[in-house]
DRENDRENNU-352342 format. One record per residue (C-alpha): residue in three letters; z, x, y; residue number from 1. Coordinates in pm, 1 decimal, decimal comma, padded with zeros to 6 digits. Example, Ala and Ser with C-alpha at 12.3 -4.5 7.8 and 13.67 -1.06 7.14 Angstrom:
+-------+----------+----------+----------+------+
| kolnu |       up |     east |    north | keti |
+-------+----------+----------+----------+------+
|   ALA |  00780,0 |  01230,0 | -00450,0 |    1 |
|   SER |  00714,0 |  01367,0 | -00106,0 |    2 |
+-------+----------+----------+----------+------+
***
This chain:
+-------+----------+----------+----------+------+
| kolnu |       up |     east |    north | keti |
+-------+----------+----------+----------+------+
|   UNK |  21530,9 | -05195,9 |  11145,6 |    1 |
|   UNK |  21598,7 | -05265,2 |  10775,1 |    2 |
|   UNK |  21972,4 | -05246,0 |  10677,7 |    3 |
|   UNK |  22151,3 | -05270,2 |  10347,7 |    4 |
|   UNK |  22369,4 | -05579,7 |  10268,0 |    5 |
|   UNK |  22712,1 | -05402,9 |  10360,5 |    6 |
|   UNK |  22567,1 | -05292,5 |  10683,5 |    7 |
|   UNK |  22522,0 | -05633,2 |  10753,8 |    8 |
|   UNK |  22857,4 | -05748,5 |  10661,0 |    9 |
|   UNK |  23022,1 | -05505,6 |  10891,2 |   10 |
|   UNK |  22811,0 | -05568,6 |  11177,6 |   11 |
|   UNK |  22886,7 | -05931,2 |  11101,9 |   12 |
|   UNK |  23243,7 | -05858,4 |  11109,5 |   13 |
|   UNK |  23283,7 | -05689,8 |  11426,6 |   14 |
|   UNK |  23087,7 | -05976,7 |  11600,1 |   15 |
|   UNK |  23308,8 | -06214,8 |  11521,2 |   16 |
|   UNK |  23623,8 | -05989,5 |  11540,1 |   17 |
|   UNK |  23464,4 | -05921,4 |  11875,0 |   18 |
|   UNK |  23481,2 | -06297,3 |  11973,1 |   19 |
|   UNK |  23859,3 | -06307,5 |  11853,3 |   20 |
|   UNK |  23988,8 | -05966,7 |  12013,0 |   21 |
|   UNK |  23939,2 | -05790,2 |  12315,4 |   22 |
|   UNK |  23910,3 | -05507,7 |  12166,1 |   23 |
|   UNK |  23751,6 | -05423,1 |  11798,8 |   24 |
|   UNK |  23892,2 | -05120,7 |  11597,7 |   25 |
|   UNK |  23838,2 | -05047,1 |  11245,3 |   26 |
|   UNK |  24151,6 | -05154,8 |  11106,2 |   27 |
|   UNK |  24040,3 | -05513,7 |  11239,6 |   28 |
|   UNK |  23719,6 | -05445,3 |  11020,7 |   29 |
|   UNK |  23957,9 | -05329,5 |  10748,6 |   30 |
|   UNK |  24199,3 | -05637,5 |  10747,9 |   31 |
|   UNK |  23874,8 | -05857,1 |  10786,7 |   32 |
|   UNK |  23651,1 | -05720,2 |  10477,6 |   33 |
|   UNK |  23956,0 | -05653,0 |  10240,6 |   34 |
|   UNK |  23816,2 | -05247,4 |  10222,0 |   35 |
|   UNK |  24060,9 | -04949,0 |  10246,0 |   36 |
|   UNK |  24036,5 | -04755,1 |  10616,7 |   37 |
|   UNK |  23842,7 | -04440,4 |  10424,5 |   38 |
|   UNK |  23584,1 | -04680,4 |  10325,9 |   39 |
|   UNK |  23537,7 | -04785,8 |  10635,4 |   40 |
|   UNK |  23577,4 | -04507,9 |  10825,4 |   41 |
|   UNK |  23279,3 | -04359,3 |  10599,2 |   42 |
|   UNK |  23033,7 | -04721,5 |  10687,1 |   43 |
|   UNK |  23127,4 | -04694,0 |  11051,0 |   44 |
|   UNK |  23060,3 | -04340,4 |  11096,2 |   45 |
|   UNK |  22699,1 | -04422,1 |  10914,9 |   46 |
|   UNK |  22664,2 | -04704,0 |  11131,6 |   47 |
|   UNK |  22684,9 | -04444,4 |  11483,7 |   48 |
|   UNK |  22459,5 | -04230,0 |  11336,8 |   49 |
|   UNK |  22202,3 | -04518,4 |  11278,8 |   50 |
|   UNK |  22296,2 | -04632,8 |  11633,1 |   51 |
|   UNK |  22402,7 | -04937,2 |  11538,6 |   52 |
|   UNK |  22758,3 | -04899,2 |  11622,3 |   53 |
|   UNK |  22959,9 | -04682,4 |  11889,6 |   54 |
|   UNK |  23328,5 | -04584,7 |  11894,0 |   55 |
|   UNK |  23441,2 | -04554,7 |  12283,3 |   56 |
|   UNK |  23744,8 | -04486,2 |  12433,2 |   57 |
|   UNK |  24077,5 | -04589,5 |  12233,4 |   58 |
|   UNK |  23837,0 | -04607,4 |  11945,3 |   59 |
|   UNK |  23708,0 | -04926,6 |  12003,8 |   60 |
|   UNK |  23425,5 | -05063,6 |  11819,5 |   61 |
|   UNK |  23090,0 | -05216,3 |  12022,3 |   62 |
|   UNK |  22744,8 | -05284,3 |  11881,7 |   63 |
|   UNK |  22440,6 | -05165,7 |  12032,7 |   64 |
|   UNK |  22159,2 | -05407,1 |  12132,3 |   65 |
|   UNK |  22010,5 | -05377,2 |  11761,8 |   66 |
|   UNK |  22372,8 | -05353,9 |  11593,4 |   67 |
|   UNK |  22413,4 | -05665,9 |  11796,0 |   68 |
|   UNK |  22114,3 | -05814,0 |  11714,6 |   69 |
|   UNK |  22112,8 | -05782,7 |  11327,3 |   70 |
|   UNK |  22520,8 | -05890,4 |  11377,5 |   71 |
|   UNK |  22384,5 | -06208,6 |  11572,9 |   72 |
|   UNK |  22131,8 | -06256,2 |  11284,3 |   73 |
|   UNK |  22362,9 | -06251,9 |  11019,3 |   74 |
|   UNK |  22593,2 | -06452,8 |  11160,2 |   75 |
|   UNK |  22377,4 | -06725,7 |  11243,2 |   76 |
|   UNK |  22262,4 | -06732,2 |  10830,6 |   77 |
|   UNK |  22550,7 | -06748,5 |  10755,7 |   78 |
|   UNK |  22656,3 | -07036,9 |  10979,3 |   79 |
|   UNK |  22352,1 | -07255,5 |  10889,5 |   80 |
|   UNK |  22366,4 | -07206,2 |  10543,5 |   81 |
|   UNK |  22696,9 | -07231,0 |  10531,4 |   82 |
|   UNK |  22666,2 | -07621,6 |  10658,7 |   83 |
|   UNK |  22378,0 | -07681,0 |  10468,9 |   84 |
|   UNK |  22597,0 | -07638,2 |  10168,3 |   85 |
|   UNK |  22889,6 | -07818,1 |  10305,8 |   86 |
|   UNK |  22634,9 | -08097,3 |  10400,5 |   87 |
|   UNK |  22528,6 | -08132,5 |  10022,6 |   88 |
|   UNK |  22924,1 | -08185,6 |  09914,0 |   89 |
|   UNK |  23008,1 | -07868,0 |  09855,9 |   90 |
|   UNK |  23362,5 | -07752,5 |  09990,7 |   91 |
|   UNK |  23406,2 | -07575,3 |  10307,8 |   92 |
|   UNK |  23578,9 | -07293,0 |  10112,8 |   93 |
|   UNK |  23315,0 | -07269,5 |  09831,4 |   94 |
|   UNK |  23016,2 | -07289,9 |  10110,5 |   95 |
|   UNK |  23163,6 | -06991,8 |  10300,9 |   96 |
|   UNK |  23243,1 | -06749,2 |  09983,0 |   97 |
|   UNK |  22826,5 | -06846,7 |  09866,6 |   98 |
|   UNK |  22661,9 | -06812,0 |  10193,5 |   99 |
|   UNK |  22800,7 | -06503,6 |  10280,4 |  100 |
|   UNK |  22607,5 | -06420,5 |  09943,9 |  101 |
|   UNK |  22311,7 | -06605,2 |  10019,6 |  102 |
|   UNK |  22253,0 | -06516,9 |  10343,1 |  103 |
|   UNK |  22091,9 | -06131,4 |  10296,3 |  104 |
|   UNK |  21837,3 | -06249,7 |  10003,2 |  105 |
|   UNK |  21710,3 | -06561,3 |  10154,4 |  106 |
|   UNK |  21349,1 | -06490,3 |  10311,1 |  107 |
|   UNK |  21267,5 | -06566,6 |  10640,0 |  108 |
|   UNK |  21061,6 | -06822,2 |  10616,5 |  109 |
|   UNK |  21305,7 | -07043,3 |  10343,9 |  110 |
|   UNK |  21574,9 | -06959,4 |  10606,9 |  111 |
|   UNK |  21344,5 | -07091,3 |  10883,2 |  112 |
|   UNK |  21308,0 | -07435,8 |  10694,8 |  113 |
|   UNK |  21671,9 | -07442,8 |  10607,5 |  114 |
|   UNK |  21753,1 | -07454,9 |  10978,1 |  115 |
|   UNK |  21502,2 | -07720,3 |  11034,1 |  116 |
|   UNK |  21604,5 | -07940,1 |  10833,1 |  117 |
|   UNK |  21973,8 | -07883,4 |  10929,5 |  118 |
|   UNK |  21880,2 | -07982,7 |  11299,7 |  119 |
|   UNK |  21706,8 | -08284,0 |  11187,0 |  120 |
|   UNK |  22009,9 | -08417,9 |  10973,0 |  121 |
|   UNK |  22236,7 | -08383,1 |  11233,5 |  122 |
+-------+----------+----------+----------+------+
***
């Protein structure tokens, strides 16, 4: 399934709230993208309806297998590219902020050779 950049960022952020917290709610998504609760409120209730995210008891937040799979996707761009940049010289700060925008136009296959050469460096 083909999602939008923000979709991605929030599925990204409740995986990794996810690994912090027992328990993911959308003020943790809040707090972690820097958006107001309506905003989110209105991307997470988009998200259920693509089945991508569900709300369960309390109102915690769980992905789905895709949700988690695109999170798990995401996340992993981001974390390669992320020390591919740092492993250039360029800050940790700096390669965290640019990945995050990197990591939703890069194609597949540059992605693929990015990681590649990453494992061979190390």
């Amino acid at each position: 399934m083909q999602v939008r950049e923000s979709a991605e960022n929030y599925l990204e952020a409740i995986l990794i709230e996810g690994r912090r917290k027992e328990k993911v709610r959308a003020v943790d998504i809040c707090t972690h993208l820097g958006f107001s609760r309506p905003t989110v409120s209105v991307m997470l209730k988009k998200l259920r309806e693509k089945g991508l995210v569900e709300i369960g008891e309390h109102s915690a937040l769980t992905l789905t297998e895709q949700g988690l799979s695109i999170a798990q996707s995401t996340y992993e761009r981001h974390c390669v590219i992320t020390q591919m940049l740092m492993q250039l010289g360029v800050s940790a700060e700096t390669a965290k902020e640019d990945a995050c925008k990197i990591e939703h136009d890069l194609s597949d296959e540059t992605f693929a050779c990015l990681k590649r050469h990453l494992e061979k460096i190390k």
